[in-house]
Backbone as CSV, one residue per row, in Angstrom:
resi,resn,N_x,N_y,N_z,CA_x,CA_y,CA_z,C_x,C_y,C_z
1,UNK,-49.583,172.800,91.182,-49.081,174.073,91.665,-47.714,173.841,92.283
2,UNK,-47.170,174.972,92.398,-45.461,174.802,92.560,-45.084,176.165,93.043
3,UNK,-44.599,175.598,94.715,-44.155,176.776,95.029,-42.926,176.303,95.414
4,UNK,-41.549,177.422,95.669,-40.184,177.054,96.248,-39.858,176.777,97.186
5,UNK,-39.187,175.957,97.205,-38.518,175.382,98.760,-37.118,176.150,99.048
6,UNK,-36.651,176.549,99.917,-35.707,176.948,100.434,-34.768,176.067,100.588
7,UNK,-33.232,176.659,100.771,-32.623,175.945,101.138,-31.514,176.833,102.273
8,UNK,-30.460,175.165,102.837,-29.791,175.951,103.525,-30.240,176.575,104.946
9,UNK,-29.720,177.921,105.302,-30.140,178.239,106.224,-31.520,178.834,106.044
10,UNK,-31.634,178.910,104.496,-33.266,180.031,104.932,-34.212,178.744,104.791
11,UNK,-33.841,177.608,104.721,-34.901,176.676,104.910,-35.090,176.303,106.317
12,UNK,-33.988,176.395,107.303,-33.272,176.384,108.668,-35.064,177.575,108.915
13,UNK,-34.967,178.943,108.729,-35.456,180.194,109.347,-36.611,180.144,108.834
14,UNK,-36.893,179.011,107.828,-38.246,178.832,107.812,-39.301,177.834,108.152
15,UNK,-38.761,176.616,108.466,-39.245,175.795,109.190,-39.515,176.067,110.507
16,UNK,-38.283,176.756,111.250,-38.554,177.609,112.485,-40.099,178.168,112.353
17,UNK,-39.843,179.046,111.238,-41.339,180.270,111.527,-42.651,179.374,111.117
18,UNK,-42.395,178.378,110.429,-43.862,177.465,110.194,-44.073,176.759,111.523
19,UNK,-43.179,176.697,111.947,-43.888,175.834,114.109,-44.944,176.911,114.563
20,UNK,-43.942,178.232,114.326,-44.584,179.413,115.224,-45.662,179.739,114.770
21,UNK,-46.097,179.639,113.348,-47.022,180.112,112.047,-48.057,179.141,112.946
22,UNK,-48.286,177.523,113.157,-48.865,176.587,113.202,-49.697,176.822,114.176
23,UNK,-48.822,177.047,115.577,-48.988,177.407,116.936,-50.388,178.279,116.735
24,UNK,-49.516,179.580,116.584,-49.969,180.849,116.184,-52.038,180.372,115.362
25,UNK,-51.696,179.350,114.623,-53.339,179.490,113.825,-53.720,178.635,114.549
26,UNK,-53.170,177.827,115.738,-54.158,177.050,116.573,-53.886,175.357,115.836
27,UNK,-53.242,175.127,114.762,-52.608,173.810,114.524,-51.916,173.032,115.731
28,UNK,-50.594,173.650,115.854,-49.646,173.292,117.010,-50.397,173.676,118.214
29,UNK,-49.714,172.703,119.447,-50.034,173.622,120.627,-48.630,173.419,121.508
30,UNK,-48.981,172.534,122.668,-47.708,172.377,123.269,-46.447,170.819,122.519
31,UNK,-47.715,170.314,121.154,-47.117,169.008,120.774,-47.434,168.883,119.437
32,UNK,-46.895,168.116,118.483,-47.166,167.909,117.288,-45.741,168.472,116.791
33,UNK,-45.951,168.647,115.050,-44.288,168.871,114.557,-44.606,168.890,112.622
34,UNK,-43.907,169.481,112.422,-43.697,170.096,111.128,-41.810,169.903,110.795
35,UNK,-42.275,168.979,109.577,-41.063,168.935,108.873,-40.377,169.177,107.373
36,UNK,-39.378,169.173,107.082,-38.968,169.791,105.503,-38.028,168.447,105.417
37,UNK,-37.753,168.482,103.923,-37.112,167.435,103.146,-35.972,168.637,102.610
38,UNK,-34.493,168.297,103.068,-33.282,168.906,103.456,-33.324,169.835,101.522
39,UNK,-33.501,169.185,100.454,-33.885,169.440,99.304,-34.838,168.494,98.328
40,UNK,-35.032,168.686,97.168,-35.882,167.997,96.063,-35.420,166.576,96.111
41,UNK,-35.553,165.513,96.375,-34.828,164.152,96.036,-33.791,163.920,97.188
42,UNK,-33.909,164.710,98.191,-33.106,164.465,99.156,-33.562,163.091,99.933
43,UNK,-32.302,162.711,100.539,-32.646,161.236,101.570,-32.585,161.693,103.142
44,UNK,-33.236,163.405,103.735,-32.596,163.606,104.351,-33.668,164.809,104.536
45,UNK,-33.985,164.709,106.540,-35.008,166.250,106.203,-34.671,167.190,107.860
46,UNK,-35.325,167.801,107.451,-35.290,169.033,108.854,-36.359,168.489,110.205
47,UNK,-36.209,168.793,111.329,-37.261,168.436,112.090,-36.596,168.732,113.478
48,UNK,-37.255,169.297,114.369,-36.582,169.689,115.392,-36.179,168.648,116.818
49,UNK,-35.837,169.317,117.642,-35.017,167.709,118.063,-36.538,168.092,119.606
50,UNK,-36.627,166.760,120.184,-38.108,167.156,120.894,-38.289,168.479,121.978
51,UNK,-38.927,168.773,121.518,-39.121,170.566,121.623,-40.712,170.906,121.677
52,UNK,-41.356,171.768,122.674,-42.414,172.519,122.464,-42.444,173.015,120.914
53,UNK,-43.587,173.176,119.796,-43.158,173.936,118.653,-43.020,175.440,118.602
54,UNK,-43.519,175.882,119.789,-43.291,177.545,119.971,-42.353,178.131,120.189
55,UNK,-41.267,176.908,120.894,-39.996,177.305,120.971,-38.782,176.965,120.066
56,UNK,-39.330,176.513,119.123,-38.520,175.551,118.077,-37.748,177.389,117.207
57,UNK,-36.112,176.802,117.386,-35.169,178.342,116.498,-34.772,177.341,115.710
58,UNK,-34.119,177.844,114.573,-33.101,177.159,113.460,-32.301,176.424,114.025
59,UNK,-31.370,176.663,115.019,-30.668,175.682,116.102,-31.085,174.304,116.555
60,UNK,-32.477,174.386,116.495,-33.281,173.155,117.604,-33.409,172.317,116.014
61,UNK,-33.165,172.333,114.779,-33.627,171.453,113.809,-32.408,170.630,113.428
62,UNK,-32.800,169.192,113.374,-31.888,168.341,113.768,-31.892,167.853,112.296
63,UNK,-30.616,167.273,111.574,-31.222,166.558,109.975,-31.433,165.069,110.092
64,UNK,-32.085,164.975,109.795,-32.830,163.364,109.874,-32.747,162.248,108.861
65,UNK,-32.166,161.221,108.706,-32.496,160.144,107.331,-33.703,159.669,107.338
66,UNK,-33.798,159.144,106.747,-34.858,158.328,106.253,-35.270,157.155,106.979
67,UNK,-34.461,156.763,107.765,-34.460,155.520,108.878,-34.828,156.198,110.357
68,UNK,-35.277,157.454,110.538,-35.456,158.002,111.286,-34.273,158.551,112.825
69,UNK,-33.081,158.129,112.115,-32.047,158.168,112.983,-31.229,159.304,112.665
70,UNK,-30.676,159.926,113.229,-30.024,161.607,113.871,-28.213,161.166,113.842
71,UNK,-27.669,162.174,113.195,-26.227,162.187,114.156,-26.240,163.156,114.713
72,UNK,-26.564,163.334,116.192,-26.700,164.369,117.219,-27.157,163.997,118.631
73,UNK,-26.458,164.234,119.578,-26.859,163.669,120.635,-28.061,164.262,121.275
74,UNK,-29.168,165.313,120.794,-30.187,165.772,121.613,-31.148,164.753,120.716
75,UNK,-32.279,164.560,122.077,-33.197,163.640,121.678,-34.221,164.220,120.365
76,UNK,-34.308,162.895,119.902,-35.734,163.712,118.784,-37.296,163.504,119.240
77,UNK,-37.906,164.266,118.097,-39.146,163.060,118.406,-39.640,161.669,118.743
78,UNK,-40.501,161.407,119.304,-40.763,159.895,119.200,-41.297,159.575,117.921
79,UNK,-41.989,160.926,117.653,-42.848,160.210,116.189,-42.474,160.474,114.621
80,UNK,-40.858,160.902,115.041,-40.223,161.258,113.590,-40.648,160.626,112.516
81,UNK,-40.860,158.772,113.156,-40.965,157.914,111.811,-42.099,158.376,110.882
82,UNK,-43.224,159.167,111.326,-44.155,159.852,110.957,-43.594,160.675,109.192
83,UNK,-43.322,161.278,110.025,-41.749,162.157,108.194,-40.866,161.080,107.898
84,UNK,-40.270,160.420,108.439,-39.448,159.447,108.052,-40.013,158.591,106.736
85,UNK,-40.650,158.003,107.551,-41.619,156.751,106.351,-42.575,157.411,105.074
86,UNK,-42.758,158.724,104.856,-43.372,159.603,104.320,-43.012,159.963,103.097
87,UNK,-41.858,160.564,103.658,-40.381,160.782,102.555,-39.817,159.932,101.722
88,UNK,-39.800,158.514,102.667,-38.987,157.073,102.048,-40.444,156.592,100.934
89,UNK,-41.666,157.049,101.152,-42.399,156.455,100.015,-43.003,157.678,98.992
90,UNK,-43.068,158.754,98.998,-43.576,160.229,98.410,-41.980,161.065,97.891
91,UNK,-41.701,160.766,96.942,-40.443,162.128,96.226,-41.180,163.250,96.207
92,UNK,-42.336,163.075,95.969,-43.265,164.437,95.727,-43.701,165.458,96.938
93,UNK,-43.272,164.740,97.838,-43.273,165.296,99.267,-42.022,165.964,99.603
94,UNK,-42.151,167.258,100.417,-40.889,168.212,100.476,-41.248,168.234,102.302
95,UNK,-42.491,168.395,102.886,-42.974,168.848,103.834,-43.899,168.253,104.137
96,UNK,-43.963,167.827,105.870,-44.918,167.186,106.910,-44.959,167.773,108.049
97,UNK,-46.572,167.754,108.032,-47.002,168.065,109.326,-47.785,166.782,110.073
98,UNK,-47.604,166.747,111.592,-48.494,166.235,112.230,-48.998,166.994,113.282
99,UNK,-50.591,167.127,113.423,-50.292,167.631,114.430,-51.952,167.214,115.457
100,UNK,-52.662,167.826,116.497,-53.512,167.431,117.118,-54.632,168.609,116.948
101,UNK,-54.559,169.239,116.098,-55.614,170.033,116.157,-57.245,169.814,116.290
102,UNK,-57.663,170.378,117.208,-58.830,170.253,118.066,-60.106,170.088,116.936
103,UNK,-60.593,170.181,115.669,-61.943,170.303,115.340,-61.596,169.075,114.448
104,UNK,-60.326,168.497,113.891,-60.297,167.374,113.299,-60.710,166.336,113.276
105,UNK,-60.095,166.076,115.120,-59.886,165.041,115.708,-61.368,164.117,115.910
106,UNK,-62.462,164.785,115.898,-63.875,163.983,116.093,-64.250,163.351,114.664
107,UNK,-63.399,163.554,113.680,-63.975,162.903,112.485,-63.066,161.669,112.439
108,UNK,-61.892,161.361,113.121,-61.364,160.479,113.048,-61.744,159.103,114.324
109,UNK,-63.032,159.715,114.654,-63.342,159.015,115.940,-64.933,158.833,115.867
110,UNK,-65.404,158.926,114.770,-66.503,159.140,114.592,-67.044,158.229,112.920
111,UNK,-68.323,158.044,112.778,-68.775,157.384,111.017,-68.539,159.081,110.487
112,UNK,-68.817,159.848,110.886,-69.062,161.101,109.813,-67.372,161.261,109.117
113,UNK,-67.450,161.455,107.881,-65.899,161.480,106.847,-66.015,162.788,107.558
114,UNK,-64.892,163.375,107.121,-63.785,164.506,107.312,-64.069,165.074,105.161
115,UNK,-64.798,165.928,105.052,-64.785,166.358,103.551,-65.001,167.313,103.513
116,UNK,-64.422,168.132,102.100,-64.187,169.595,101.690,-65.514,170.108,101.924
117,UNK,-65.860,171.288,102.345,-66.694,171.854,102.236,-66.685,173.327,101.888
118,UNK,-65.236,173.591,102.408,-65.158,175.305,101.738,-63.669,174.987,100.406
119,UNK,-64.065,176.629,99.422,-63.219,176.270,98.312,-61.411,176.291,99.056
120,UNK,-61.279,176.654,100.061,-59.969,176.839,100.509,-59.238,175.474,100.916
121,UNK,-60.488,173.980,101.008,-60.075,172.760,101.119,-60.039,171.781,100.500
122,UNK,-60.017,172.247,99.098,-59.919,171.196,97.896,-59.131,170.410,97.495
123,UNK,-57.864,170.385,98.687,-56.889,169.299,98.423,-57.309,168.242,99.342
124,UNK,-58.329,168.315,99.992,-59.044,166.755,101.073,-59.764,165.954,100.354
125,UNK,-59.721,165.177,100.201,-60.256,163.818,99.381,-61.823,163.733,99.188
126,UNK,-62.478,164.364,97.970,-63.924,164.550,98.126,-64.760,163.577,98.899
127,UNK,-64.737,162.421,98.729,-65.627,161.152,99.433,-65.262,161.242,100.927
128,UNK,-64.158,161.276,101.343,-63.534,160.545,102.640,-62.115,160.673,103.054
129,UNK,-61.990,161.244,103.379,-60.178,161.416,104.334,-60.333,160.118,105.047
130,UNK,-58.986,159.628,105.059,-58.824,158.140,105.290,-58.550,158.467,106.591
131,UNK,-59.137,157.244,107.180,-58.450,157.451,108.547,-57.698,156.297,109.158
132,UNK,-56.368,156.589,109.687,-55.667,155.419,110.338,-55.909,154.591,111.378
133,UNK,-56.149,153.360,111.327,-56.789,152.283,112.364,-55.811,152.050,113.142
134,UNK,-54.879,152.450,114.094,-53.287,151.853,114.703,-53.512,150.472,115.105
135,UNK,-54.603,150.559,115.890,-54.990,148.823,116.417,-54.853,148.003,115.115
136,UNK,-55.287,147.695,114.169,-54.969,147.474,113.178,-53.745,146.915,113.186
137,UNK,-52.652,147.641,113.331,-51.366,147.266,113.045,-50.598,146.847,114.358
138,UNK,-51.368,147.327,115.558,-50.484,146.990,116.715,-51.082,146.557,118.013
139,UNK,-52.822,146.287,117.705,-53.292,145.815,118.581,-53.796,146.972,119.665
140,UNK,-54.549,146.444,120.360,-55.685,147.629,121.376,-54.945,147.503,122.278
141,UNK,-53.941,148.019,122.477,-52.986,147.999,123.794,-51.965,149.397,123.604
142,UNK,-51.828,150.476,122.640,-50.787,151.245,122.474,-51.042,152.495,123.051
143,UNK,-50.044,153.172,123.027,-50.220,154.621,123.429,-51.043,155.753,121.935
144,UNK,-51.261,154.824,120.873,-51.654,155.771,119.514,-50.977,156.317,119.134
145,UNK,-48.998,155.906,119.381,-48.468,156.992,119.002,-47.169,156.275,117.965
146,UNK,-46.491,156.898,116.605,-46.090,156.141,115.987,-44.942,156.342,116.167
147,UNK,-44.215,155.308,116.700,-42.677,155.255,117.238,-41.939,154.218,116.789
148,UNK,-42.517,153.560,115.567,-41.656,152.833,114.763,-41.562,152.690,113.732
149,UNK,-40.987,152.786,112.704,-40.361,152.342,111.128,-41.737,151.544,110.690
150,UNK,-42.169,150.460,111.064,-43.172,150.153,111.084,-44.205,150.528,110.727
151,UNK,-45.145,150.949,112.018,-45.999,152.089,112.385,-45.900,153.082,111.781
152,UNK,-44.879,153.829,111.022,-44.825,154.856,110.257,-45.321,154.535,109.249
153,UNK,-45.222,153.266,108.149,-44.669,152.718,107.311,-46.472,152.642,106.863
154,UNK,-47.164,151.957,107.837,-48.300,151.842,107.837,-49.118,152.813,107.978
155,UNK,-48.868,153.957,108.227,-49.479,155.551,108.243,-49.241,156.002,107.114
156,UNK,-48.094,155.986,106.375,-48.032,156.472,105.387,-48.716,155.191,104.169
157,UNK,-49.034,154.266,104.099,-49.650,153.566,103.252,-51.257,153.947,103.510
158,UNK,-51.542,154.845,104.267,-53.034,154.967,104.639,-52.687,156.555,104.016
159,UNK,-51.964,157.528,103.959,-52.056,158.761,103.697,-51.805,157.887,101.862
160,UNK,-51.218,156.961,101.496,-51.126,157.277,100.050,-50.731,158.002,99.361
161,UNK,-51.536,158.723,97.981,-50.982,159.923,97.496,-51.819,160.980,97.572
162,UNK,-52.102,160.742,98.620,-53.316,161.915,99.158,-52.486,162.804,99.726
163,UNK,-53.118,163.921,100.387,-52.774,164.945,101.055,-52.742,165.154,102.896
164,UNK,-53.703,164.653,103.065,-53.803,164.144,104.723,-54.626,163.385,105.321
165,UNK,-54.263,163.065,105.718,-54.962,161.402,106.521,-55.357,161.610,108.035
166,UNK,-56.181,161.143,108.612,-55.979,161.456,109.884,-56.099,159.876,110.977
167,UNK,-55.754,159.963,112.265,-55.235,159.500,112.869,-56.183,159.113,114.129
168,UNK,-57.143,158.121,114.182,-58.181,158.390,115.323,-57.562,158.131,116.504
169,UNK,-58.293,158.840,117.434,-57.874,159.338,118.822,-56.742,159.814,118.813
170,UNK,-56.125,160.396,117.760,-54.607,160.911,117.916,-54.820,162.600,117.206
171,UNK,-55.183,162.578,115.937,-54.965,163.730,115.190,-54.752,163.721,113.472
172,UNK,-53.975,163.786,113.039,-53.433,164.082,111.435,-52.489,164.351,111.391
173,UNK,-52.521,163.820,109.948,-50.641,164.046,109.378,-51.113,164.670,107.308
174,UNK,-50.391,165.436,107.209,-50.595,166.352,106.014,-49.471,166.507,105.368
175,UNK,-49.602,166.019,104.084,-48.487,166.562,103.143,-48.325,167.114,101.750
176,UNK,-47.443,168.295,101.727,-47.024,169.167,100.576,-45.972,169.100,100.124
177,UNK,-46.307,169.731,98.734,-44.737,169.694,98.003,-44.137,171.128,97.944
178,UNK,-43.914,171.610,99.067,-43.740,172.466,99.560,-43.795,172.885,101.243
179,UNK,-42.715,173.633,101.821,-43.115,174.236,103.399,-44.535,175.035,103.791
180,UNK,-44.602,175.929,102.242,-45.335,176.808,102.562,-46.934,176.462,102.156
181,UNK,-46.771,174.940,101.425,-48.268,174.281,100.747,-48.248,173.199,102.127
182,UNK,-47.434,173.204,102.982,-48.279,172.161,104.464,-48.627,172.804,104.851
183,UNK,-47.966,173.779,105.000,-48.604,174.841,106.281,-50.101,175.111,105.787
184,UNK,-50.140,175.547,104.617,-51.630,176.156,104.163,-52.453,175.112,104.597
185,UNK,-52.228,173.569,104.059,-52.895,172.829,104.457,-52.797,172.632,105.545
186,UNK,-52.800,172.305,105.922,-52.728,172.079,107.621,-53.675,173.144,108.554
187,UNK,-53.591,174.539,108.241,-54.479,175.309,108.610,-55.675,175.089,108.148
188,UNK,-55.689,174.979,107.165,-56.868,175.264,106.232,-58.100,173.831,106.457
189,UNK,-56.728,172.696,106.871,-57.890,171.061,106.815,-58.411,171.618,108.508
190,UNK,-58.306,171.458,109.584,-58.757,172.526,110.607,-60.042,173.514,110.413
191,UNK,-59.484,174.433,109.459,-60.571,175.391,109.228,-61.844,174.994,108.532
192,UNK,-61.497,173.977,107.621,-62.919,172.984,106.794,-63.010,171.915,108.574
193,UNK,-62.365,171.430,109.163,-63.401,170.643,109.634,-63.962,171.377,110.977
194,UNK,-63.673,172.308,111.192,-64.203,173.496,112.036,-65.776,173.875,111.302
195,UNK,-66.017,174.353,110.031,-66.915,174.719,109.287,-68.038,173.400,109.050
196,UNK,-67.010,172.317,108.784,-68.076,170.890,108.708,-68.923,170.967,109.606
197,UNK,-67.975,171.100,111.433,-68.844,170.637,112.423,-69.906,171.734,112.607
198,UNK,-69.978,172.905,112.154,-70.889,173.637,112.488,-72.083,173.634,111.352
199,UNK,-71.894,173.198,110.173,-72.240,173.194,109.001,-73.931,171.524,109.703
200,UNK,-72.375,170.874,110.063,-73.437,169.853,110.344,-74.604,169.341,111.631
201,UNK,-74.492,171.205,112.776,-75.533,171.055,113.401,-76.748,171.947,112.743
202,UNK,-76.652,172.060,111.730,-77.941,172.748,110.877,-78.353,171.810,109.908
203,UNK,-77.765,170.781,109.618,-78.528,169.905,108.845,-77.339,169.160,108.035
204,UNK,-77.490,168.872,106.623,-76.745,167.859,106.020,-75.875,169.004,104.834
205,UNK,-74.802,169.035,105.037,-73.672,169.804,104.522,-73.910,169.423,102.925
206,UNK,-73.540,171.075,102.030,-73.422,170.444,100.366,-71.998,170.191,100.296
207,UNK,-71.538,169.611,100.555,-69.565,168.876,100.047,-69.431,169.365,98.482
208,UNK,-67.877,169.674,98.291,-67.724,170.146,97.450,-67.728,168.767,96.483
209,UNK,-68.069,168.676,95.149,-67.762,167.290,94.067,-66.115,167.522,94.095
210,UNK,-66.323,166.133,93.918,-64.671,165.823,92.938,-64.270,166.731,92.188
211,UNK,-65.267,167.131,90.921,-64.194,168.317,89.978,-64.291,169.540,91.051
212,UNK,-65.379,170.089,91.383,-64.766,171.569,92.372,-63.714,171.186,93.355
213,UNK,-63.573,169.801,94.061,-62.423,169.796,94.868,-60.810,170.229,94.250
214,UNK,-61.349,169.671,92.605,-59.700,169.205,92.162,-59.462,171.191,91.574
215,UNK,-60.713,172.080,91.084,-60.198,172.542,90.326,-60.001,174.145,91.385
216,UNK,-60.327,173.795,92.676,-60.164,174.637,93.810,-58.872,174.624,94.690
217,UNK,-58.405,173.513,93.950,-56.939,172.849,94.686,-56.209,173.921,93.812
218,UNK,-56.521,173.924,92.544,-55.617,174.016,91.554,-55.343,175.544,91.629
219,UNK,-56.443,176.539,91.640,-55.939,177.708,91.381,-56.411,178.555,92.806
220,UNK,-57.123,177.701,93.952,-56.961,178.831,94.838,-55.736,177.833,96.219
221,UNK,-55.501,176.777,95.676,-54.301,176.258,96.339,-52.570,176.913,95.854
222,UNK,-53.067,176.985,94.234,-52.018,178.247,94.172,-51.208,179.236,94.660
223,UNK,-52.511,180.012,95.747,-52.336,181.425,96.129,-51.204,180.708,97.324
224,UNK,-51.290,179.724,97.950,-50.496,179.535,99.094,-49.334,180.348,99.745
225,UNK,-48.729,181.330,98.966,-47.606,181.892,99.174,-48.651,183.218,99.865
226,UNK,-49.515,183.729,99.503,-50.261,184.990,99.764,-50.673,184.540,101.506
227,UNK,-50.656,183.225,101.936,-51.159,183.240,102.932,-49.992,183.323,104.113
228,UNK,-48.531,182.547,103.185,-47.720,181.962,103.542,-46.995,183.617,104.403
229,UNK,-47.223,184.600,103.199,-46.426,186.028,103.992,-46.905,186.778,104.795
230,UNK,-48.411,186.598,104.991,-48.947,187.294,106.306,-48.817,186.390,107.530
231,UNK,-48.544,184.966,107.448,-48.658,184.352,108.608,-47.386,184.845,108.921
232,UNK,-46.133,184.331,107.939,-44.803,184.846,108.396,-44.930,186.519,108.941
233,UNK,-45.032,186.970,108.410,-44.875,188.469,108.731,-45.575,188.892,110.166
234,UNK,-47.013,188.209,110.570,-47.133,187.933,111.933,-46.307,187.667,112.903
235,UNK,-45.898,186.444,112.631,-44.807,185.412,113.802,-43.796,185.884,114.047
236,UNK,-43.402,186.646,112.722,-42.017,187.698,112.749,-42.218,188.914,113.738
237,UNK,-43.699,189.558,113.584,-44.071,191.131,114.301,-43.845,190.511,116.221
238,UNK,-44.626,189.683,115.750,-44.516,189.028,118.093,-43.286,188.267,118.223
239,UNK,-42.137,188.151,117.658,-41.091,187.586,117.836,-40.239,189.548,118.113
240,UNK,-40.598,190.418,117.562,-40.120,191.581,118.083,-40.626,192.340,118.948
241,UNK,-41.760,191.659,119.802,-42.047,192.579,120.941,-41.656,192.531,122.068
């Protein structure tokens, strides 16, 4: 599936409204971050410079290389390398999210996988969403948080060519080939593991198979733009009151 990326400034006014979009569905809160790849094959992406995401305007988005370094003197993220290292290994990637959303986070801290269970989450890995070990790479001493080239480097070899990975005791990181296909995901992996956890105090969940995952990706991952204009058109209505 293939939806358009923006450019320019309306990629500027739309990365803006995907923070607020994020916020808004309970993804974002006061932390986490959503980013764009400047164009198709670009070495070079959008991401705001460190900022609440509710307050993130076209102004606050800083352009970023691939080495995770800025020409701009306002600070960035700590965990840019997150998009950084993402980009430098995925062309197929336009857009990243990370973020801490609350019903995820126990599958990455837990034996129970993180798996599709409604048709709206068929881009999550039928068996098992991978999850990132940081100790692993940096020893039982860190803050869990990825602040180096490195550490990025090794997050993104755990996301693969998957779609999102998650991050124990930290959260997830999600990616599309598209602004408006993270965002979906990103809501949507949330909304399946919201449904898992309730799914799984009544007993043992039916998970979607491999082919319903792949062929639920395909044509109701499609619709992404249908979701993409009511969220916008929201964020837009309380940005005028």
């Amino acid at each position: 599936m293939t939806h358009p990326h923006p450019a320019g400034a309306d990629l500027r006014d739309a990365l803006a409204a995907a923070n607020r979009i994020l916020v808004r569905e309970g993804v974002l809160d006061a932390f986490g971050h959503v980013s764009a790849r400047t164009a198709p094959g670009a070495g070079t992406f959008l991401l705001s410079r460190n900022l609440a995401p509710g307050s993130v305007t076209p102004s606050d988005l800083l352009v970023h290389h691939l080495d995770g370094q800025i020409d701009d003197p306002r600070p960035p993220y700590l965990e840019r390398f997150i998009h950084a290292e993402i980009y430098r290994r995925r062309p197929d990637v336009l857009a990243v999210v990370h973020s801490h959303s609350p019903s995820v986070i126990p599958f990455g801290v837990s034996d129970t996988p993180l798996r599709p269970v409604v048709h709206m989450a068929g881009f999550l890995t039928a068996e098992r969403t991978p999850v990132y070990e940081i100790s692993d790479h940096a020893g039982d001493a860190t803050d869990l948080l990825i602040t180096s080239p490195e550490l990025g480097a090794s997050l993104a070899t755990t996301l693969a060519g998957g779609s999102v990975a998650l991050m124990r005791g930290h959260g997830s990181v999600t990616a599309g080939a598209s602004l408006m296909e993270v965002v979906y995901r990103a809501v949507y992996t949330e909304v399946n593991a919201r449904i898992q956890l309730q799914a799984l105090t009544l007993g043992t969940p039916r998970y979607l198979s491999a082919g319903e995952a792949k062929a639920a990706d395909q044509s109701v991952g499609a619709q992404a733009r249908r979701a993409w204009d009511v969220w916008r058109n929201q964020v837009t209505q309380d940005g005028a009151r």
